[in-house]
C-alpha positions as a Markdown table, in Angstrom:
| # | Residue | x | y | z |
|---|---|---|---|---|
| 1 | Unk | -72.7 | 46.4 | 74.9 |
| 2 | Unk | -69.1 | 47.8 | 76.1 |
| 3 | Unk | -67.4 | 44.8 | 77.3 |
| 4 | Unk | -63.6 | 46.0 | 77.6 |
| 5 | Unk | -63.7 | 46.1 | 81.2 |
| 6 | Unk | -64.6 | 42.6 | 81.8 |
| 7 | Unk | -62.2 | 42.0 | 78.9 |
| 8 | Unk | -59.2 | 43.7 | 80.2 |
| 9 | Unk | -60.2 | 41.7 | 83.7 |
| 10 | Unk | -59.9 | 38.4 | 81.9 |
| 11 | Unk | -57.0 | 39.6 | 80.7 |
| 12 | Unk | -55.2 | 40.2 | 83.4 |
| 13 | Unk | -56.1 | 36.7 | 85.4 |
| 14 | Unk | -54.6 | 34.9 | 82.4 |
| 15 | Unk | -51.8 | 36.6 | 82.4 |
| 16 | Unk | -51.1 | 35.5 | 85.7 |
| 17 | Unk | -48.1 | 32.2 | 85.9 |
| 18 | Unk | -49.7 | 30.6 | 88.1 |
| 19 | Unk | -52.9 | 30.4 | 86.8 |
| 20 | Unk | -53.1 | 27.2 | 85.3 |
| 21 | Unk | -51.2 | 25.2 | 88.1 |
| 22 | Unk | -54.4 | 26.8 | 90.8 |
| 23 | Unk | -57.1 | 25.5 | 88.6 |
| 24 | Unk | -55.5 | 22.3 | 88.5 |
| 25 | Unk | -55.4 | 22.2 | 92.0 |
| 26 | Unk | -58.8 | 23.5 | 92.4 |
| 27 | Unk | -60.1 | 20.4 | 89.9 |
| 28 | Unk | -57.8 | 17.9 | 91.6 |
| 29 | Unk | -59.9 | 18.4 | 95.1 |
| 30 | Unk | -63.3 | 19.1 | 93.1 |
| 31 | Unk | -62.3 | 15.2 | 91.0 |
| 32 | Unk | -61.3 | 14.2 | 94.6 |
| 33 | Unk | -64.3 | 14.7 | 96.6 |
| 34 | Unk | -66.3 | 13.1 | 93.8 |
| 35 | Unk | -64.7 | 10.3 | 93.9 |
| 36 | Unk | -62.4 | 10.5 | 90.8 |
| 37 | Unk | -58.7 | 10.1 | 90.0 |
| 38 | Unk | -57.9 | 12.0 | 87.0 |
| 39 | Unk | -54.3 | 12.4 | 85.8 |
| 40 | Unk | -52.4 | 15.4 | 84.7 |
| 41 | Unk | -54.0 | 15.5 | 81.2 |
| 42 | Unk | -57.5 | 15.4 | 82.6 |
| 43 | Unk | -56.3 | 18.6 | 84.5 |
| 44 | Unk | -54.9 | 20.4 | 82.4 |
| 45 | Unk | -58.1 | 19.5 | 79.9 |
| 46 | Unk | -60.3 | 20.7 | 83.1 |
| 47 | Unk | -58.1 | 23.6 | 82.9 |
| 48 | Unk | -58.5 | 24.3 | 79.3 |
| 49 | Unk | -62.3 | 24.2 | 79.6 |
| 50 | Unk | -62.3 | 26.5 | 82.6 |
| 51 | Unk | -60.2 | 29.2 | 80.5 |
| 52 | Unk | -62.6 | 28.7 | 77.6 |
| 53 | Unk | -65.8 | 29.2 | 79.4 |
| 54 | Unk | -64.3 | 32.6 | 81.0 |
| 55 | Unk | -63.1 | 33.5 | 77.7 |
| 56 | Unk | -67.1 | 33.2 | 76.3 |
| 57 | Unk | -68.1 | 35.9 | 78.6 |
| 58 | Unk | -67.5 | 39.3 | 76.5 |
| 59 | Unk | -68.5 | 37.4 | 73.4 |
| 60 | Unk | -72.1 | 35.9 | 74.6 |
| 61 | Unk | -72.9 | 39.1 | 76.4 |
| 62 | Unk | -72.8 | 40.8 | 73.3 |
| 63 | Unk | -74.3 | 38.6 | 71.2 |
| 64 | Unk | -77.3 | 38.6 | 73.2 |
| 65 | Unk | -77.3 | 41.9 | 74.2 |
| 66 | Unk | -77.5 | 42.4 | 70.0 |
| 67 | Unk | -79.9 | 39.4 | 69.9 |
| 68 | Unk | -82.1 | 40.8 | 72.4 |
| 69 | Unk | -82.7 | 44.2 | 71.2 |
| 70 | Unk | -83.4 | 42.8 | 67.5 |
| 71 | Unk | -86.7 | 41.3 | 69.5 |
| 72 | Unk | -87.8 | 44.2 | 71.5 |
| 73 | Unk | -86.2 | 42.9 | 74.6 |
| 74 | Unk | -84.0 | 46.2 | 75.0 |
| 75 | Unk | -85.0 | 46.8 | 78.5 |
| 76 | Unk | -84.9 | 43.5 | 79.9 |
| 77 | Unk | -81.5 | 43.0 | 78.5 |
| 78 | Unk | -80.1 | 46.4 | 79.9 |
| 79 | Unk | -81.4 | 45.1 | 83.4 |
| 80 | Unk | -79.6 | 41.8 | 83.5 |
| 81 | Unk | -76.3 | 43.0 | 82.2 |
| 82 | Unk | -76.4 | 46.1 | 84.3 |
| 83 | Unk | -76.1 | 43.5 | 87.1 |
| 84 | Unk | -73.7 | 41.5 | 85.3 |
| 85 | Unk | -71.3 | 44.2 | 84.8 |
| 86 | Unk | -71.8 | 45.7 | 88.6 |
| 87 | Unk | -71.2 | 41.5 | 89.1 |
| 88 | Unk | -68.0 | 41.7 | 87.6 |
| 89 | Unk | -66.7 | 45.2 | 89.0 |
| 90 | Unk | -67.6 | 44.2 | 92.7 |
| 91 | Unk | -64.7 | 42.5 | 94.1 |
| 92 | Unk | -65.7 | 41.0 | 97.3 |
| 93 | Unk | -68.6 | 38.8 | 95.7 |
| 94 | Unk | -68.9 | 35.2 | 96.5 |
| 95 | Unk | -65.5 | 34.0 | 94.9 |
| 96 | Unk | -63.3 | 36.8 | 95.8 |
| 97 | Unk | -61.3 | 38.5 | 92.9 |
| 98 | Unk | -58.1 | 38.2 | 94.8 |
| 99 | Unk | -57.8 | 34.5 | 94.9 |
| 100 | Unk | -56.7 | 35.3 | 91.7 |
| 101 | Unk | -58.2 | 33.3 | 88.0 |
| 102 | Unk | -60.7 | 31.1 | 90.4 |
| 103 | Unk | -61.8 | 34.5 | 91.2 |
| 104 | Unk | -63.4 | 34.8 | 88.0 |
| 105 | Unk | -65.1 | 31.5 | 88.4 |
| 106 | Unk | -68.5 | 33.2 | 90.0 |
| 107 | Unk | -68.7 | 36.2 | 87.7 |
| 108 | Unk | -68.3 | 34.0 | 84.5 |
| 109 | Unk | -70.9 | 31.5 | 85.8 |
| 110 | Unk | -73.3 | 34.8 | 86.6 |
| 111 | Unk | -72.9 | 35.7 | 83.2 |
| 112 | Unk | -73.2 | 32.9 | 80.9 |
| 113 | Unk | -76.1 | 31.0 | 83.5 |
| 114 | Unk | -78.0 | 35.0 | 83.3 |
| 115 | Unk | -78.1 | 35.0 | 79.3 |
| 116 | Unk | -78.8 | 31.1 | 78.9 |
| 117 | Unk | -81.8 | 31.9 | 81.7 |
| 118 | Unk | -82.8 | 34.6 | 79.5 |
| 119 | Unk | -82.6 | 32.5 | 76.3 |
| 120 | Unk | -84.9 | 29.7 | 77.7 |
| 121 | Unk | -87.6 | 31.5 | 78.9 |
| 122 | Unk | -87.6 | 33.3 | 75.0 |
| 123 | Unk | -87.4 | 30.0 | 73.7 |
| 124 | Unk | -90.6 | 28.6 | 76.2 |
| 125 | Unk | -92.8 | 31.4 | 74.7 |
| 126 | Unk | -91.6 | 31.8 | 71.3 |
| 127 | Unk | -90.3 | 28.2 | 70.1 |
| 128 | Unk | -86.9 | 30.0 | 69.6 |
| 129 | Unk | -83.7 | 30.2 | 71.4 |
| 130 | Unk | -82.5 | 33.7 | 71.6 |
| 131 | Unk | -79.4 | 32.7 | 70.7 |
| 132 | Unk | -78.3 | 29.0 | 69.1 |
| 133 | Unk | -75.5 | 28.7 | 71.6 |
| 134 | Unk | -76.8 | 26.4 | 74.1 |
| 135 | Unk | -74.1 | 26.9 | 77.0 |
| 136 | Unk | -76.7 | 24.7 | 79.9 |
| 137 | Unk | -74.2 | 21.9 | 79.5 |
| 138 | Unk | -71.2 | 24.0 | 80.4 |
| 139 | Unk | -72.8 | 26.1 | 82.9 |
| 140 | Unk | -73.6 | 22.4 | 84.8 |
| 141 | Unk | -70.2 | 21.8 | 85.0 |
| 142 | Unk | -69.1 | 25.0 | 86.4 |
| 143 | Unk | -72.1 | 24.8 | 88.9 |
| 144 | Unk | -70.4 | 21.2 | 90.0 |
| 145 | Unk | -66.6 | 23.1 | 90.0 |
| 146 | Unk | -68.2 | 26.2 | 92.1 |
| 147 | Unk | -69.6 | 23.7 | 94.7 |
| 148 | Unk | -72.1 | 24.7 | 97.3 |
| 149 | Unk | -73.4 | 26.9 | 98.9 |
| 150 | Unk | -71.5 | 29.3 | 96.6 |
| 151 | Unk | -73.4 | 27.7 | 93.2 |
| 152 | Unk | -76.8 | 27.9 | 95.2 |
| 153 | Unk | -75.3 | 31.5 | 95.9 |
| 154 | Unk | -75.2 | 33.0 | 92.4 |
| 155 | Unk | -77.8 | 30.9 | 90.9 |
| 156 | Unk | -80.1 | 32.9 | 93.3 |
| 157 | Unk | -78.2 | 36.2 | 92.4 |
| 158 | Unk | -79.3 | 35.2 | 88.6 |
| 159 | Unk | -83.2 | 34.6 | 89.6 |
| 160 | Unk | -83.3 | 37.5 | 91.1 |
| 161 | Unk | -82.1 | 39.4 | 88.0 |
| 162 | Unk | -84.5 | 37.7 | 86.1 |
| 163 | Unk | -87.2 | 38.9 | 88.6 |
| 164 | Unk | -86.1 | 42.8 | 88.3 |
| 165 | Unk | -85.7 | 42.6 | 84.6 |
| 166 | Unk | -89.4 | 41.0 | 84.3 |
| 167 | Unk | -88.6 | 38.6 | 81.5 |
| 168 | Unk | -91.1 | 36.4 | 82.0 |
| 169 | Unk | -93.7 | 38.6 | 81.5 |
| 170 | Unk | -92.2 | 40.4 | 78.8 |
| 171 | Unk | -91.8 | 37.6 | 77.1 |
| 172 | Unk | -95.4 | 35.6 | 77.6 |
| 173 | Unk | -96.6 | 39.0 | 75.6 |
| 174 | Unk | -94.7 | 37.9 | 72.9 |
| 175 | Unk | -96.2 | 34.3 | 72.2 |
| 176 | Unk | -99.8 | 36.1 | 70.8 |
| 177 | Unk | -100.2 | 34.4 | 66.8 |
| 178 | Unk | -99.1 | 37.5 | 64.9 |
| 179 | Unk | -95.9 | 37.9 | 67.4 |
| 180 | Unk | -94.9 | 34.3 | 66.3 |
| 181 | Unk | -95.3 | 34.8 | 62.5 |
| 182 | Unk | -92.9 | 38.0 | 62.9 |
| 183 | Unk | -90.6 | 35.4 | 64.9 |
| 184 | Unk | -90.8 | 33.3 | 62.1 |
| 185 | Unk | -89.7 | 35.9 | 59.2 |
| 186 | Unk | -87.0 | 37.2 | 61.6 |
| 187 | Unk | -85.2 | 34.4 | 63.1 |
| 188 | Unk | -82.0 | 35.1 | 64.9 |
| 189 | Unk | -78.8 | 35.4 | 62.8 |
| 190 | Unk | -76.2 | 34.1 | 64.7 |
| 191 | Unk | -74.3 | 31.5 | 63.7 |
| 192 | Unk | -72.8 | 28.7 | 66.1 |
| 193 | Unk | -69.9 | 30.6 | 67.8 |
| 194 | Unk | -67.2 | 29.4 | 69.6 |
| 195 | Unk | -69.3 | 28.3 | 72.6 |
| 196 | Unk | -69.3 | 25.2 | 70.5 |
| 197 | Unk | -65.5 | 25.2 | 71.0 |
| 198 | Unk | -65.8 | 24.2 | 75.1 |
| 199 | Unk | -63.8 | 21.0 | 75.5 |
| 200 | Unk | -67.1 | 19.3 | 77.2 |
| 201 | Unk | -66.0 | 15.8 | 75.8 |
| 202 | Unk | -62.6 | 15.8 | 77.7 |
| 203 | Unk | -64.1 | 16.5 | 80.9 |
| 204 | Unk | -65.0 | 12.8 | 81.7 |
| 205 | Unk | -62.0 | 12.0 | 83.7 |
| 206 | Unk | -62.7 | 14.9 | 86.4 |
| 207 | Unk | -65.8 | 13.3 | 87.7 |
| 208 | Unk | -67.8 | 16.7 | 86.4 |
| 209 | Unk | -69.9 | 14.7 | 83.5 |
| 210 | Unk | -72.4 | 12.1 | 83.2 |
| 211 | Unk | -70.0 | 9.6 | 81.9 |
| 212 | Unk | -66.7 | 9.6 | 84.5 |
């Protein structure tokens, strides 16, 4: 998959001076209203996490848009990343692109909750994830850092996609006995990327994990 727009998009937010100081903000009122008072580390942790999770975006979509070919899923894939990309492009969508790197918020969330959706109904079916990356933890804390109704919002976006791309189905056809012997001689080949790299354990202070 061609990922240099939303790359050069990315880009361009980070590159922005005033990046970091409007997602600390952003987590200052989101720690605020759940009733936590983190300090500037925690921010600037909450912060690092935020740019982190953005930056996964080119790098999941194309590892399972390579994933999900390998396993006859071509179709389904094309569907749901179609959107995506249309997602990303579209700049008056639920968190507008002009407010700047929480602009990006929405489309990263889009992306990364669309190809964990996608992974867990393959993984219901077959007994395997599509990918081993499991990003359900992160995408829960960017759902609580999106907030309602906007969260609500895209995750209804993402069901939809899931609905036009017909994974379910395409993938119950897939759990017959013979499908899941050739699942078990061809088992995906990714290795843990840097998904695994997310700062999740700093996040504590912000209010946006189990443990405050």
């Amino acid at each position: 998959m061609e990922t240099a727009q939303i790359k050069n998009m990315i880009a361009a937010k980070f590159a922005d001076p005033h990046a970091v100081t409007d997602l600390q903000e952003l987590l200052a009122v989101v720690a605020e209203r759940g009733g936590a008072k983190p300090d500037h580390g925690q921010l600037t942790s909450g912060a690092s996490f935020i740019y982190s999770y953005i930056e996964q975006v080119p790098y999941m979509l194309t590892v399972a848009w390579t994933s999900a070919k390998s396993v006859g899923l071509e179709a389904e894939i094309e569907s749901i990343q179609a959107m995506i990309v249309s997602y990303w492009i579209e700049d008056d969508d639920v968190i507008p692109d002009s407010l700047g790197i929480i602009g990006l918020l929405d489309d990263a969330y889009c992306s990364l909750l669309s190809m964990q959706t996608m992974s867990d109904f393959y993984q219901l079916q077959t007994g395997k994830f599509l990918f081993p990356d499991d990003l359900t933890a992160a995408n829960s804390i960017m759902r609580k850092i999106i907030g309602e109704p906007y969260a609500t919002e895209l995750d209804n976006i993402v069901s939809k996609a899931m609905l036009d791309a017909n994974i379910k189905d395409s993938v119950k056809l897939m759990a017959n006995p013979e499908k899941q012997q050739l699942f078990e001689s061809q088992a995906t080949i990714w290795n843990h990327g840097p998904v695994q790299e997310l700062p999740l354990d700093q996040l504590a202070g912000l209010g946006l994990t189990e443990d405050k």
